[in-house]
Structures are given as C-alpha cells and as structure tokens.
C-alpha positions as CSV (number, residue, x, y, z in Angstrom):
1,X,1.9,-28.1,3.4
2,X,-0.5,-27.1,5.9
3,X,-4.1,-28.0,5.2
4,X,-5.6,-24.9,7.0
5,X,-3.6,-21.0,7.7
6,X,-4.2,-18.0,9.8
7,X,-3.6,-15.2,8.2
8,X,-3.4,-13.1,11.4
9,X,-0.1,-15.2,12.8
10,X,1.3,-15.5,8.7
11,X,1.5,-11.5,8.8
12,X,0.2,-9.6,12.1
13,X,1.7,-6.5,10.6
14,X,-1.0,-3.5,9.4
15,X,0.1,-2.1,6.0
16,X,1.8,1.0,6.5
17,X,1.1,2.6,3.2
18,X,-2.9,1.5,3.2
19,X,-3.9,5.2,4.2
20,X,-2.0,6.5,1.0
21,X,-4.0,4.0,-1.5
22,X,-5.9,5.0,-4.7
23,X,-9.5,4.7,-5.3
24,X,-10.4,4.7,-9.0
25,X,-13.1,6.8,-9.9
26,X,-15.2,8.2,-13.3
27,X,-14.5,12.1,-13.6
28,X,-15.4,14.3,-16.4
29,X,-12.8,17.0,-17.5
30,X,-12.7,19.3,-20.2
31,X,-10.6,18.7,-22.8
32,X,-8.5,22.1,-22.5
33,X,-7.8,21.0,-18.6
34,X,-6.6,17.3,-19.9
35,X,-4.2,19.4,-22.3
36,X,-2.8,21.5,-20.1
37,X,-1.9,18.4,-17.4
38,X,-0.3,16.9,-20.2
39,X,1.5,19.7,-21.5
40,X,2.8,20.0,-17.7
41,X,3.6,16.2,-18.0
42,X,5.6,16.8,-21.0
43,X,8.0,19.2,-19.1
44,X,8.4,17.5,-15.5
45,X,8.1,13.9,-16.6
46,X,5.6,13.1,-14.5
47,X,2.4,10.9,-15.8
48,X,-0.5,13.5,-16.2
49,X,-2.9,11.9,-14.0
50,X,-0.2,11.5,-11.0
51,X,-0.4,15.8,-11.7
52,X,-3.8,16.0,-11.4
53,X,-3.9,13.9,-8.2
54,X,-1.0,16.0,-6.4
55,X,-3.0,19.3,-7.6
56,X,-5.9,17.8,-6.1
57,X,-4.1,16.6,-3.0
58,X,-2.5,20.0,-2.5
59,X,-6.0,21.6,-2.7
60,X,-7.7,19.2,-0.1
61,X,-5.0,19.5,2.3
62,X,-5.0,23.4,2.4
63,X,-8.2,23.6,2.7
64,X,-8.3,25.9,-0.6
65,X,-11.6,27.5,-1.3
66,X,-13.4,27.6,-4.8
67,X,-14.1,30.7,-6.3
68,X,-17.3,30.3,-8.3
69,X,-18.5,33.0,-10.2
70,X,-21.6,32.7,-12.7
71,X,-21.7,34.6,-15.9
C-alpha cells in the first residue's frame, strides 16, 4: 500500500449530483402545516419532509410570489 495518494489522479471526476445536495437547516412550522404534509404523505407515500422540499422547490423555481396580507 502506498504511503502517500492524490486524490485528484484516484477520482478526477466532479460529482454529477453535488448541485442537487441537501443542506440541513432549523425551520419553524405550525403545527396545522406539519399535519397537512403528513396527511399528504399518508396518501402518495412519500416522506413528509421530501413534500415539503418539492413544494418548496416548485415555488423557487417559478419564481411564485407571496401574497401577504395583514389582518
């Protein structure tokens, strides 16, 4: 075994899916919003979080705007 390795000639290759990686992050969410995502996870069989990230993802990527009314 080799006493010393370069890790550039071992795998030269950039990772293809490194653009599409997770970042965990602290978020507050009402209760009735967790719920609801889990209901939805219920039916389609897909873990709630992984829901809440492709709502999120849908949103960023259309460029959807709030609509923010105070009462």
């Amino acid at each position: 075994m080799r006493e010393h390795y370069d890790i550039k000639e071992l795998n030269p290759r950039k990772n293809p899916y490194s653009n599409r990686m997770k970042k965990p992050i602290t978020i507050n969410i009402n209760e009735d919003t967790i719920d609801y995502f889990k209901a939805k996870s219920a039916q389609s069989g897909i873990p709630y979080q992984t829901l809440i990230n492709l709502y999120l993802t849908d949103c960023a990527e259309n460029n959807r705007e709030l609509k923010i009314a105070w009462q």
